[in-house]
Jmol script that loads the backbone (N, CA, C; Angstrom):
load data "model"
ATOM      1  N   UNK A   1     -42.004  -8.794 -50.720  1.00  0.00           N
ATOM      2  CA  UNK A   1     -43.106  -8.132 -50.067  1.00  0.00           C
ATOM      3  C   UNK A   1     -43.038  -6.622 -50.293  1.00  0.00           C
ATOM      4  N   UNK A   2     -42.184  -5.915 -50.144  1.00  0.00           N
ATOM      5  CA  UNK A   2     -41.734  -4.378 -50.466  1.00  0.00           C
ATOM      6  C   UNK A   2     -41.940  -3.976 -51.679  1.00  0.00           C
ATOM      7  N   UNK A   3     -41.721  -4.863 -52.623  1.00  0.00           N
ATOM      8  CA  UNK A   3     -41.854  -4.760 -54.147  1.00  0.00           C
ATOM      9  C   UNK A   3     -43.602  -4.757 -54.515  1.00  0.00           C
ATOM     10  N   UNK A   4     -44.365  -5.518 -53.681  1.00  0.00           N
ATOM     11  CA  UNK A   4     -45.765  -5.827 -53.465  1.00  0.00           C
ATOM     12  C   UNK A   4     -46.416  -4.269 -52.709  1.00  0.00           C
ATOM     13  N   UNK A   5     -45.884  -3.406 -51.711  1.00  0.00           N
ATOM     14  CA  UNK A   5     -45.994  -2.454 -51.512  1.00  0.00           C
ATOM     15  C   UNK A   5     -46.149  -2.552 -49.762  1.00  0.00           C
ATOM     16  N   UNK A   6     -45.866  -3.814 -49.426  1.00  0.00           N
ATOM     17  CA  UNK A   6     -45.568  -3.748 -47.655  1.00  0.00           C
ATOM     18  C   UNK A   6     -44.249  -2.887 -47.433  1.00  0.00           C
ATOM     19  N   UNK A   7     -44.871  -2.045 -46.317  1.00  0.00           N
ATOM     20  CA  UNK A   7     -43.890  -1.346 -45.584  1.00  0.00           C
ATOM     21  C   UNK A   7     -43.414  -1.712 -44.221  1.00  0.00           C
ATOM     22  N   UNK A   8     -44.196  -2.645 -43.725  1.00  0.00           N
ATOM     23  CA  UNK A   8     -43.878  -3.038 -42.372  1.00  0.00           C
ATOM     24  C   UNK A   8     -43.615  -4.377 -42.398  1.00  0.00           C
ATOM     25  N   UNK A   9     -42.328  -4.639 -41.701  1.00  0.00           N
ATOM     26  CA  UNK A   9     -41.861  -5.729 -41.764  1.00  0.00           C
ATOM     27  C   UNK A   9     -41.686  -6.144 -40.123  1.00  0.00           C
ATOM     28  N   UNK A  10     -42.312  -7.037 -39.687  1.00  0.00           N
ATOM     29  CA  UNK A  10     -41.937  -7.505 -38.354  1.00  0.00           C
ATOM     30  C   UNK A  10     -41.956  -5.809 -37.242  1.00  0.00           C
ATOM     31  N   UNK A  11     -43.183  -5.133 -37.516  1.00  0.00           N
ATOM     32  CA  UNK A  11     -43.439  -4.343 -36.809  1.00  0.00           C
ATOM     33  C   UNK A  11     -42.571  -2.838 -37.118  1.00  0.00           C
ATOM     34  N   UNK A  12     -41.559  -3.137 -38.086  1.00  0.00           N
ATOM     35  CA  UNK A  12     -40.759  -2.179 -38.629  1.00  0.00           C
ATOM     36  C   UNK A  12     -41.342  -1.360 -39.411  1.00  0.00           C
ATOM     37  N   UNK A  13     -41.594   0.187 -39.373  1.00  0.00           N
ATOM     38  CA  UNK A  13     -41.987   0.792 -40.385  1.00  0.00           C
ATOM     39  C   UNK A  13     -40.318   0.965 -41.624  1.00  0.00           C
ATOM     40  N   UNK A  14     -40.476   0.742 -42.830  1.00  0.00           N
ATOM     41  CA  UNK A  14     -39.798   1.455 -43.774  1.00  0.00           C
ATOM     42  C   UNK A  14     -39.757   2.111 -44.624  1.00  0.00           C
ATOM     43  N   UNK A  15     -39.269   3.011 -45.541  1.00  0.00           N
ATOM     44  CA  UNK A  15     -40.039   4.363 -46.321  1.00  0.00           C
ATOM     45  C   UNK A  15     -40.175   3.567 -47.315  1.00  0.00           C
ATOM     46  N   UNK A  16     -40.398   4.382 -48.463  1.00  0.00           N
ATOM     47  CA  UNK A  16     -41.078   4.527 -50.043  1.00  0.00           C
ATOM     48  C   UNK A  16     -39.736   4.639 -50.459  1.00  0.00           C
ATOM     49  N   UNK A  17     -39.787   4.296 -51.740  1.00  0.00           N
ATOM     50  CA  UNK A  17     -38.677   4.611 -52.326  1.00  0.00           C
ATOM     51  C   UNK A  17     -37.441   4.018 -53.056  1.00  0.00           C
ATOM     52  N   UNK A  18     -36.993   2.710 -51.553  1.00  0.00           N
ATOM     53  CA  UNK A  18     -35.940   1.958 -51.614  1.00  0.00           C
ATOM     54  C   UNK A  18     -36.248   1.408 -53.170  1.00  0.00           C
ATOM     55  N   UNK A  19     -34.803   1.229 -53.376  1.00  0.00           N
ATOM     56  CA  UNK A  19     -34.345   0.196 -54.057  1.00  0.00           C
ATOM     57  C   UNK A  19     -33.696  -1.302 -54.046  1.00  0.00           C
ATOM     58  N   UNK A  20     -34.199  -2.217 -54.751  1.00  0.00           N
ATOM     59  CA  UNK A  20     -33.926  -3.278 -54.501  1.00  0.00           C
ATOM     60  C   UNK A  20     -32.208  -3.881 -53.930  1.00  0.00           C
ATOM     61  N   UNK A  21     -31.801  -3.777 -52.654  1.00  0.00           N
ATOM     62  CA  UNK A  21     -30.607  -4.084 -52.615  1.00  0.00           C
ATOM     63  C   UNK A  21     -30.005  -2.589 -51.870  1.00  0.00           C
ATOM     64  N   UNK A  22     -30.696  -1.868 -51.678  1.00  0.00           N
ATOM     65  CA  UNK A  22     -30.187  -0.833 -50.815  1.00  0.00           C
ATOM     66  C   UNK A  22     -29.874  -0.745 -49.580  1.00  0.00           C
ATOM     67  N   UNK A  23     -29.160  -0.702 -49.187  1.00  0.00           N
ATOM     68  CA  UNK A  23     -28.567  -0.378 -47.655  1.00  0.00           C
ATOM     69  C   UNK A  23     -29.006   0.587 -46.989  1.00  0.00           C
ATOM     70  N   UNK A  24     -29.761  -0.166 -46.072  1.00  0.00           N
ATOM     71  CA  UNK A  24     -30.388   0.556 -44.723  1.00  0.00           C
ATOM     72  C   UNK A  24     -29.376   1.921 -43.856  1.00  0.00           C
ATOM     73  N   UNK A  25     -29.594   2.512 -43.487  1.00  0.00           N
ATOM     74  CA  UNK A  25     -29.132   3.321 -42.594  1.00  0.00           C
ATOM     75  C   UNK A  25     -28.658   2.481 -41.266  1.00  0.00           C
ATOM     76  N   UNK A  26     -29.600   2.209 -41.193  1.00  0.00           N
ATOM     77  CA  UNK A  26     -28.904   1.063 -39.697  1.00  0.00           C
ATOM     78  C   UNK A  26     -29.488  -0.073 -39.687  1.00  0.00           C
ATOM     79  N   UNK A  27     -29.098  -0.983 -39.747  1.00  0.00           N
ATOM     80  CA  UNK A  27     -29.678  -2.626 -39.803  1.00  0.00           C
ATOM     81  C   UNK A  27     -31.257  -2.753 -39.104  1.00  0.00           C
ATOM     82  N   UNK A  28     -31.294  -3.587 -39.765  1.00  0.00           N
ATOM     83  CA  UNK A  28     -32.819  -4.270 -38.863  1.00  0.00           C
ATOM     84  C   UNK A  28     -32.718  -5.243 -38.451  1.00  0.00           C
ATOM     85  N   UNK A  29     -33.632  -5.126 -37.517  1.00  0.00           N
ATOM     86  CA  UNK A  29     -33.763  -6.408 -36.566  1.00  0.00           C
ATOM     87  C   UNK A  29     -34.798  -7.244 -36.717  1.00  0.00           C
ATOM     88  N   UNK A  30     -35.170  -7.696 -37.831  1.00  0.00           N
ATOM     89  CA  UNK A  30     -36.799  -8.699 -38.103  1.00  0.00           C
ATOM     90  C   UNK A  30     -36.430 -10.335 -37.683  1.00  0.00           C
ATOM     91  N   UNK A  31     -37.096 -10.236 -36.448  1.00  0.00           N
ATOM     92  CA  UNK A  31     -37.450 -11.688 -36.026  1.00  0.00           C
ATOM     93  C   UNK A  31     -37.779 -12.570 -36.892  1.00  0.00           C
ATOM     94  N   UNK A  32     -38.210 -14.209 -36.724  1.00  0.00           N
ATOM     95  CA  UNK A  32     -38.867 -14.733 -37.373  1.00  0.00           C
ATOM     96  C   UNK A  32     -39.318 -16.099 -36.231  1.00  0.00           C
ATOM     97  N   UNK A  33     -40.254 -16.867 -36.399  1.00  0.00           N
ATOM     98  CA  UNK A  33     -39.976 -17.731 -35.534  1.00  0.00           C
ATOM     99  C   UNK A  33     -40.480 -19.148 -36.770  1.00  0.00           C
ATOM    100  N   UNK A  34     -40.427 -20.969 -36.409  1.00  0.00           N
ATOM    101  CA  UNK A  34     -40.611 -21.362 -37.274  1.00  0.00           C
ATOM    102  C   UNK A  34     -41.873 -21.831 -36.871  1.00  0.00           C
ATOM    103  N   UNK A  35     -42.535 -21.865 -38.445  1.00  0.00           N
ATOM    104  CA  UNK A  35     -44.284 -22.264 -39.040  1.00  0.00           C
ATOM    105  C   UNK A  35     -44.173 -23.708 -38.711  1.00  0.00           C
ATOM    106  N   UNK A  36     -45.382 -24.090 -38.591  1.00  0.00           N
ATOM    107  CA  UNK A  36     -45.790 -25.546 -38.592  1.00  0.00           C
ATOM    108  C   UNK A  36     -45.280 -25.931 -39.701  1.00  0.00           C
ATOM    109  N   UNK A  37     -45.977 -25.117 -40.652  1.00  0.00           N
ATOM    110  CA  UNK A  37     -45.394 -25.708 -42.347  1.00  0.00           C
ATOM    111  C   UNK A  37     -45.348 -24.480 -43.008  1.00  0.00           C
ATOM    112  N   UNK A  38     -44.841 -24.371 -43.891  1.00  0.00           N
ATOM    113  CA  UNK A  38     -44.310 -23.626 -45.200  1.00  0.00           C
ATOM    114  C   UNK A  38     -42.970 -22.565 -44.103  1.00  0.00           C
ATOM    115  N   UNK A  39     -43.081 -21.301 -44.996  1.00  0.00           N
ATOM    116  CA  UNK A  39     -41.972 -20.431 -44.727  1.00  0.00           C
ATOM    117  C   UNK A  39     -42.213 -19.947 -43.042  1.00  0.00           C
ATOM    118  N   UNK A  40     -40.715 -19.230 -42.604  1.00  0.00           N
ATOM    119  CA  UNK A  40     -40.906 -19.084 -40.700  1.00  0.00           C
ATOM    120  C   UNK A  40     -41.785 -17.762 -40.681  1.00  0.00           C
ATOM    121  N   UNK A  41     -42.564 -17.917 -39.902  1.00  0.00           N
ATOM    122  CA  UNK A  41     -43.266 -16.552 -39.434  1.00  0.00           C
ATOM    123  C   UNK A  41     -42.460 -14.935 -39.099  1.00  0.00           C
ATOM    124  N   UNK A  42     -42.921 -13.904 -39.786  1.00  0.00           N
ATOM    125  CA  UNK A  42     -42.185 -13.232 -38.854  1.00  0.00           C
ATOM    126  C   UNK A  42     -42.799 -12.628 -37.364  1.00  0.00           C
ATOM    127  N   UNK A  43     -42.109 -11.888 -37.213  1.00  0.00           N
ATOM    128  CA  UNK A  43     -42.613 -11.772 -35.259  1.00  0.00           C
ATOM    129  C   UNK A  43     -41.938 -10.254 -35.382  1.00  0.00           C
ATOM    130  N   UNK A  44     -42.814  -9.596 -34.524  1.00  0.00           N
ATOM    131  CA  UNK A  44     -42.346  -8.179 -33.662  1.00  0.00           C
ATOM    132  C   UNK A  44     -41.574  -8.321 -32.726  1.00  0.00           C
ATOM    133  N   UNK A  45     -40.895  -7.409 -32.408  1.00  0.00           N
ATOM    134  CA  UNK A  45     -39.933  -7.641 -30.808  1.00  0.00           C
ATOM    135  C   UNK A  45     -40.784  -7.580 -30.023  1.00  0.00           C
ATOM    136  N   UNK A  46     -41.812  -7.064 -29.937  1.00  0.00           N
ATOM    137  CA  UNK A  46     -42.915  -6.684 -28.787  1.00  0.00           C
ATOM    138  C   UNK A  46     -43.127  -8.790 -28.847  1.00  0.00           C
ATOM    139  N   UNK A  47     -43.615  -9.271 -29.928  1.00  0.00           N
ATOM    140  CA  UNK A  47     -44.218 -10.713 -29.795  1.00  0.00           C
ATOM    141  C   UNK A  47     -42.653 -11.907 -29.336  1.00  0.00           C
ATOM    142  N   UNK A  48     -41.527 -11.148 -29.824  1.00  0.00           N
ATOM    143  CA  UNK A  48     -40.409 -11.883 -28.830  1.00  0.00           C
ATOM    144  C   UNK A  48     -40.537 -11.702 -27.363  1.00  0.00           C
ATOM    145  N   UNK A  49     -40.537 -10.490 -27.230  1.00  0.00           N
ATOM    146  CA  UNK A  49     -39.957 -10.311 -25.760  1.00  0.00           C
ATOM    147  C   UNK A  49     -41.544 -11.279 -24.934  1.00  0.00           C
ATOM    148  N   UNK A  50     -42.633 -11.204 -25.325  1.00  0.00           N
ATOM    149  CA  UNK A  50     -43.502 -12.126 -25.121  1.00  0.00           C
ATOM    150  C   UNK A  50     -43.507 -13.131 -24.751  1.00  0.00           C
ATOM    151  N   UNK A  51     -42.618 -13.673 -25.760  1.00  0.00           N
ATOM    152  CA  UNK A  51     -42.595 -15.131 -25.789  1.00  0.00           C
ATOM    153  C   UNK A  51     -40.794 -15.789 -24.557  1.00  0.00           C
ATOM    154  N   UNK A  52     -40.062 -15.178 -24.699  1.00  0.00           N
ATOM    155  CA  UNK A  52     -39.156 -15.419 -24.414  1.00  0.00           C
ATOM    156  C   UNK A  52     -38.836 -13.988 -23.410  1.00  0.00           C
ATOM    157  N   UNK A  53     -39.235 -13.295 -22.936  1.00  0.00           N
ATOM    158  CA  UNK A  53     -39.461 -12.687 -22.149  1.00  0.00           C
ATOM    159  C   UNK A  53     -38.075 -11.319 -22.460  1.00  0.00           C
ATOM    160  N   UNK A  54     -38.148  -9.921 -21.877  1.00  0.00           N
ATOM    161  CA  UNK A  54     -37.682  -9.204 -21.976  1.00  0.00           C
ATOM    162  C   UNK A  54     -36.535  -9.217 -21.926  1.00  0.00           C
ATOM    163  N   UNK A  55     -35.603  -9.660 -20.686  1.00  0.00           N
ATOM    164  CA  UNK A  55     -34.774  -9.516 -21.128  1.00  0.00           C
ATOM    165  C   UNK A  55     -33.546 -10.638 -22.512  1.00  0.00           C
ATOM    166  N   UNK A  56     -34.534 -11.795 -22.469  1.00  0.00           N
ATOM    167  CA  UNK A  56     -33.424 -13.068 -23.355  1.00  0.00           C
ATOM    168  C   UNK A  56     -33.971 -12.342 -24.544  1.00  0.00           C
ATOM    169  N   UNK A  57     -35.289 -11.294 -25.010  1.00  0.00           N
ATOM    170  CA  UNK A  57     -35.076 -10.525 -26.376  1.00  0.00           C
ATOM    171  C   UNK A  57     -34.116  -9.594 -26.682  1.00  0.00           C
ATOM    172  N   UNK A  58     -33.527  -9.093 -25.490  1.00  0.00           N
ATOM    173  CA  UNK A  58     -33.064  -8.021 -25.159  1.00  0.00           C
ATOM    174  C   UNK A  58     -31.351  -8.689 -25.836  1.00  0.00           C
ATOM    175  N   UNK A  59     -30.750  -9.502 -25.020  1.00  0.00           N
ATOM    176  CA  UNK A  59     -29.977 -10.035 -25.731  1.00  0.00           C
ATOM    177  C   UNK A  59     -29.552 -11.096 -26.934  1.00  0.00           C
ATOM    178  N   UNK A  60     -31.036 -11.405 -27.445  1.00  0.00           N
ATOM    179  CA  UNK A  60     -30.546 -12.093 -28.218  1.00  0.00           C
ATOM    180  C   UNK A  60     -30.850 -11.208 -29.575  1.00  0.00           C
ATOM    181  N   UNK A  61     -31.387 -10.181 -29.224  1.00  0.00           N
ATOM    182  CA  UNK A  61     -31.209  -8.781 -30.583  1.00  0.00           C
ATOM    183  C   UNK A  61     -29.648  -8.082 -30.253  1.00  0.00           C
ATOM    184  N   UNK A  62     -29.153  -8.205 -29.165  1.00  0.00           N
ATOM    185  CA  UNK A  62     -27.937  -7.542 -29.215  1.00  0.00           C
ATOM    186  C   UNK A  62     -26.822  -8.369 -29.800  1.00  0.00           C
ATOM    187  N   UNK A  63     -26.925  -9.638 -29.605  1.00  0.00           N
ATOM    188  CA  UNK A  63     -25.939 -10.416 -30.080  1.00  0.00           C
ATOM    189  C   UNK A  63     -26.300 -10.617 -31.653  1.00  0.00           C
ATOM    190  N   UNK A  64     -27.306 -10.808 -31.856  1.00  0.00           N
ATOM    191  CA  UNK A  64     -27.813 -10.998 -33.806  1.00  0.00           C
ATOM    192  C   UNK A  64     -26.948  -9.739 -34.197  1.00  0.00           C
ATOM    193  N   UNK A  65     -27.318  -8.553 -33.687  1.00  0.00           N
ATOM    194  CA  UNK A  65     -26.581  -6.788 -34.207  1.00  0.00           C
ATOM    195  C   UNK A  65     -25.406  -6.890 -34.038  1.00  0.00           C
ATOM    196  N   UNK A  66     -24.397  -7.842 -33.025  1.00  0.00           N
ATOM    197  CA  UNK A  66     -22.939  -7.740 -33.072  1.00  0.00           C
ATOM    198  C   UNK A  66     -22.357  -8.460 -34.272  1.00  0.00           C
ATOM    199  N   UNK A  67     -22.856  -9.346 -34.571  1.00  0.00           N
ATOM    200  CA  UNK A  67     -23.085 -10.539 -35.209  1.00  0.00           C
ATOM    201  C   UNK A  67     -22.700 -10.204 -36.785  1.00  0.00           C
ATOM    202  N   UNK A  68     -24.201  -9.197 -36.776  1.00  0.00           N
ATOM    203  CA  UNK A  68     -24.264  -8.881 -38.127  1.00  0.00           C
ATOM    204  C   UNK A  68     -22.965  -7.876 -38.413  1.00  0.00           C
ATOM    205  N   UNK A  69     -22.848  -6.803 -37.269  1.00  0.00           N
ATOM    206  CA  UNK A  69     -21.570  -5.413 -37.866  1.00  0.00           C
ATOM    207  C   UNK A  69     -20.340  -6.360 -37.854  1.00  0.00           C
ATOM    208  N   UNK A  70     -19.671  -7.666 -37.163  1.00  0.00           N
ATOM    209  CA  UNK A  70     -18.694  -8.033 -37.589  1.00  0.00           C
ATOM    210  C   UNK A  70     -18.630  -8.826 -39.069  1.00  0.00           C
ATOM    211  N   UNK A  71     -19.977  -9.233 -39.189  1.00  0.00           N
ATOM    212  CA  UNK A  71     -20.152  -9.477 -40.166  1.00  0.00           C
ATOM    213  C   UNK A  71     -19.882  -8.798 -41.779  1.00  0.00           C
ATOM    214  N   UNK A  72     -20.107  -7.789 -41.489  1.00  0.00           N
ATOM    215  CA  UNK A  72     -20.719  -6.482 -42.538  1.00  0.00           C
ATOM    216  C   UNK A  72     -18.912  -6.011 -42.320  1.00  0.00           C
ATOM    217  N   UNK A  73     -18.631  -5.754 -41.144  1.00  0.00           N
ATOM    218  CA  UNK A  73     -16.899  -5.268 -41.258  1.00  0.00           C
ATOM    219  C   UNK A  73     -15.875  -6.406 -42.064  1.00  0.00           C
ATOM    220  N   UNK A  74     -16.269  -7.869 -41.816  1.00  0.00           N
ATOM    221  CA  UNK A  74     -15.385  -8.387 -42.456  1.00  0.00           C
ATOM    222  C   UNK A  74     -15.262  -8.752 -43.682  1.00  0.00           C
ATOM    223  N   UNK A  75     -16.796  -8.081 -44.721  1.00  0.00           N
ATOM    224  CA  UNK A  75     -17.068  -7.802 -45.984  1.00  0.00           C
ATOM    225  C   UNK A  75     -16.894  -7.079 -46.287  1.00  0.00           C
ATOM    226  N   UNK A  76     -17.038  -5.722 -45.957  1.00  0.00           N
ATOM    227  CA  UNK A  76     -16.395  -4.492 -46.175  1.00  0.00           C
ATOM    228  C   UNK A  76     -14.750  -4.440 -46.426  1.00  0.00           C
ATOM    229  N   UNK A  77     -14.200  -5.102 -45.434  1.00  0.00           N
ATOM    230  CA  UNK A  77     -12.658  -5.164 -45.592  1.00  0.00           C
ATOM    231  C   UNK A  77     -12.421  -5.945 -47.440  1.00  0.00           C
ATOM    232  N   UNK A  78     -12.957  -6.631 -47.817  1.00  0.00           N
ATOM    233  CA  UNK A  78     -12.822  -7.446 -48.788  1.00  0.00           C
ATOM    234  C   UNK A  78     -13.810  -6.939 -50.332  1.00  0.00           C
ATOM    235  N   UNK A  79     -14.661  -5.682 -50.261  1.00  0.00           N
ATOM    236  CA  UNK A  79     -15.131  -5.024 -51.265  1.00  0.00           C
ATOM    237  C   UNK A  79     -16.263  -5.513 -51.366  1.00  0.00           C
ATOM    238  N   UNK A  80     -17.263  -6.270 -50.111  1.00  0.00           N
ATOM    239  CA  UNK A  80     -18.348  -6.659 -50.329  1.00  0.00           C
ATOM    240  C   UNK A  80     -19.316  -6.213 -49.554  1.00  0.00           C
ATOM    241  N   UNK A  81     -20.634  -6.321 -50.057  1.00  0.00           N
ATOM    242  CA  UNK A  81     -21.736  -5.995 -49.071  1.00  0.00           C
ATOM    243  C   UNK A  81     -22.502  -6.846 -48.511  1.00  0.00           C
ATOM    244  N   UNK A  82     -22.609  -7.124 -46.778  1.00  0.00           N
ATOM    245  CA  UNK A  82     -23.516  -7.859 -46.253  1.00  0.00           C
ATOM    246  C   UNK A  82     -24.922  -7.340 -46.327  1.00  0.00           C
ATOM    247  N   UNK A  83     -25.777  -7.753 -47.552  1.00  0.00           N
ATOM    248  CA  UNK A  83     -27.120  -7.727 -47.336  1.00  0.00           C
ATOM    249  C   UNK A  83     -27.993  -8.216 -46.670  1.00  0.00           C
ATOM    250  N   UNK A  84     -28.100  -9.451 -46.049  1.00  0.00           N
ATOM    251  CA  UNK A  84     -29.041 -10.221 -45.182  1.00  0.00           C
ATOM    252  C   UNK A  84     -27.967 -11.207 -44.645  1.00  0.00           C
ATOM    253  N   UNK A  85     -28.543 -11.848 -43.212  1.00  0.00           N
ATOM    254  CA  UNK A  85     -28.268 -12.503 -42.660  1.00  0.00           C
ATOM    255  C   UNK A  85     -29.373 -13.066 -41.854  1.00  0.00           C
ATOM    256  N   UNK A  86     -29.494 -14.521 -41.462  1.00  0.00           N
ATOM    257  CA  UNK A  86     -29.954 -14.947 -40.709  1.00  0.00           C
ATOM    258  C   UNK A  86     -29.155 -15.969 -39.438  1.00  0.00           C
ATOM    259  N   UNK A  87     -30.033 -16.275 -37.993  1.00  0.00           N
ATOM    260  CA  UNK A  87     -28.981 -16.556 -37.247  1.00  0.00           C
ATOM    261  C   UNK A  87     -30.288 -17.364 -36.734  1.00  0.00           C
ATOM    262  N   UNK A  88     -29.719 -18.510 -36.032  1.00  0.00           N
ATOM    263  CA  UNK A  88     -30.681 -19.056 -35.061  1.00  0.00           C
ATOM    264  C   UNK A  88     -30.258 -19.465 -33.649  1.00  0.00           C
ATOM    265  N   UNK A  89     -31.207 -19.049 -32.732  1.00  0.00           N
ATOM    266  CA  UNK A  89     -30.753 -18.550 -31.115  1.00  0.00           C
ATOM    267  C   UNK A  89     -31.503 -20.263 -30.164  1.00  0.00           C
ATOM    268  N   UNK A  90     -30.409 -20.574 -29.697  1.00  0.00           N
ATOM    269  CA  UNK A  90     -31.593 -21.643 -28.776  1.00  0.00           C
ATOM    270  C   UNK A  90     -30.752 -21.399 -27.444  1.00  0.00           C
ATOM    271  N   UNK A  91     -31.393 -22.330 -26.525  1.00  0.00           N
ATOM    272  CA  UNK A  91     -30.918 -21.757 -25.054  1.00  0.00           C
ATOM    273  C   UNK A  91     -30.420 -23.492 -24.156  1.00  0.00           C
ATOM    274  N   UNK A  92     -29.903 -23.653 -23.647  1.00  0.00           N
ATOM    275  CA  UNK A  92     -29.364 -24.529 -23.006  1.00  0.00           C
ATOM    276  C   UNK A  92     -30.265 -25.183 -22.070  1.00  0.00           C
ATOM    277  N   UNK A  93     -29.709 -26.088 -21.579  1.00  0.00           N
ATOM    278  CA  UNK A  93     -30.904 -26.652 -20.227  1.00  0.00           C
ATOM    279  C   UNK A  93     -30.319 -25.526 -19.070  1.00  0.00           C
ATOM    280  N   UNK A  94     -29.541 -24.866 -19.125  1.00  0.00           N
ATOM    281  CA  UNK A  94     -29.395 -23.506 -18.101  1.00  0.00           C
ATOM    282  C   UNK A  94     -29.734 -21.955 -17.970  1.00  0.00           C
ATOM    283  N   UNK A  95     -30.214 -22.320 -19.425  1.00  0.00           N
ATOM    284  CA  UNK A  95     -31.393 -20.864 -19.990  1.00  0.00           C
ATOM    285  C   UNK A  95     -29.853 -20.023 -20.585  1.00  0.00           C
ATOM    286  N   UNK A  96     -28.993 -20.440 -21.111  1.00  0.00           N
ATOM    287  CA  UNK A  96     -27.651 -19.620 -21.518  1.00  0.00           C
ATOM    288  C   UNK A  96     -28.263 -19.760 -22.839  1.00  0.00           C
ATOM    289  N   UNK A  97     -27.875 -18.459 -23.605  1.00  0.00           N
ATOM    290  CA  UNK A  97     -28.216 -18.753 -25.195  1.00  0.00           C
ATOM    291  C   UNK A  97     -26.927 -19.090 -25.910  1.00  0.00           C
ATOM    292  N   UNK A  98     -27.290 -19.702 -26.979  1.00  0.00           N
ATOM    293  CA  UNK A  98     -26.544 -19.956 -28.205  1.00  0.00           C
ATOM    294  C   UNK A  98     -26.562 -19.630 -29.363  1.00  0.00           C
ATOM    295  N   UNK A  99     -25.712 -19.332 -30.541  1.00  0.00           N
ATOM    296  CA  UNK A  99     -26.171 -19.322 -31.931  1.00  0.00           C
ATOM    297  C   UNK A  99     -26.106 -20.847 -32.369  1.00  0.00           C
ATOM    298  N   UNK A 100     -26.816 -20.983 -32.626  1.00  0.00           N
ATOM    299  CA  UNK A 100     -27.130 -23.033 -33.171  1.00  0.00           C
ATOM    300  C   UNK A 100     -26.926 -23.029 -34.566  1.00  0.00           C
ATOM    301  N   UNK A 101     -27.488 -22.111 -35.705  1.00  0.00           N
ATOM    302  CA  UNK A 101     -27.015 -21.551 -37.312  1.00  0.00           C
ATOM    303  C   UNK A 101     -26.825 -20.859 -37.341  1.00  0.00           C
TER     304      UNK A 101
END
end "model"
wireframe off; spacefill off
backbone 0.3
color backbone group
């Protein structure tokens, strides 16, 4: 999509410029939720916290971001770069969240 000339991704503005495979300044947080059919939608945090209400967006962007920097630290230790990640969040019959993928 960036290569196509979208700059906004899931409500994210990003500059001009990048290169394919460049490392962000500070991670992003692009939602997604899943389509009836074909690829998952993406979503704004504004359309999370919506749906799943303020604060379970609230933590389930904090835990994706812990997620990802231990992630990214335990590639780093080893000479690699975490470029993308995806995670999937579901919630219990007690409203507790989980990572499920």
């Amino acid at each position: 999509a960036y290569e196509k000339g979208d700059r906004t991704f899931c409500g994210l503005k990003v500059p001009d410029g990048l290169n394919r495979f460049q490392k962000f300044d500070e991670p992003l947080f692009t939602p997604t939720t899943k389509a009836e059919v074909g690829h998952d939608e993406n979503m704004t945090y504004a359309e999370v916290e919506k749906l799943i209400g303020r604060d379970m967006a609230k933590k389930a962007k904090d835990v994706a971001m812990k997620l990802y920097a231990r992630g990214a630290e335990l590639m780093r230790k080893r000479g690699l770069i975490l470029i993308d990640t995806k995670y999937e969040f579901g919630l219990d019959e007690h409203g507790v969240l989980h990572v499920i993928d």
